[in-house]
N, C-alpha and C positions, 0 to 999 in steps of 0.2 A: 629380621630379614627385610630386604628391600631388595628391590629393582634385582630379583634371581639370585639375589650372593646373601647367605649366613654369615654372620660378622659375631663372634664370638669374645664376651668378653669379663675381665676377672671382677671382682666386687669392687677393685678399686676404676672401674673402666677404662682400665688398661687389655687392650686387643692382644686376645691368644692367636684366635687365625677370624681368617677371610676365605671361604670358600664360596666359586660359582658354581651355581644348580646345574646339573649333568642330565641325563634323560631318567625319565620314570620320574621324576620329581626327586630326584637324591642328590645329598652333597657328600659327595667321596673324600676323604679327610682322614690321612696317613700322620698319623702320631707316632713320635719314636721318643721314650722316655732312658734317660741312663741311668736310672736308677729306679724300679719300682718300688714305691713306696705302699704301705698299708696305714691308712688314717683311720685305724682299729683303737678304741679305747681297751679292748681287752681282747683275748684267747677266745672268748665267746663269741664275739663280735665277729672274728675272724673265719669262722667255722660258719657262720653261717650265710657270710659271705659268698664263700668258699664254695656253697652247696647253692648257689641260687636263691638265697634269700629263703631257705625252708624255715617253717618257724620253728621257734626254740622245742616245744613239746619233743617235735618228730627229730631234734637232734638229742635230746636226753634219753628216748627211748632208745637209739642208735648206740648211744654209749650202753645202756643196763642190758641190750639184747647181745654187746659185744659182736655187732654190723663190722666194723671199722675199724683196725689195726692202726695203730696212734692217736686217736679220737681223744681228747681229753673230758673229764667231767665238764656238764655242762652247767651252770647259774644260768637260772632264767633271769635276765633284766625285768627290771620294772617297766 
């Protein structure tokens, strides 16, 4: 941030946006993607996305209480 604008940018520091500060201290920044992508290594990973980041325990219990209609087995990651 500088001089009130966010300046956002890729690992190659190549610039995604530039937005100027608005009131309350926020930058308002409309993304429109054509294709939503998930950068999920697995189904699991997916799920817990999906739910907020809950952790794995409280998604495995979900599956064995039978919570959740299409819920897949859950692998706790390492």
């Amino acid at each position: 941030m500088k001089d009130r604008i966010l300046t956002l940018l890729d690992t190659k520091e190549d610039m995604i946006a530039k937005v100027a500060m608005i009131k309350n201290k926020m930058f308002l920044l409309n993304i429109e993607m054509d294709v939503p992508k998930c950068m999920c290594e697995n189904e699991t990973w997916l799920w817990h996305m999906r739910f907020g980041h809950v952790n794995f325990d409280s998604l495995k219990m979900m599956v064995q209480k039978e919570m959740l209609k299409g819920l897949p087995s859950i692998i706790h990651p390492n």
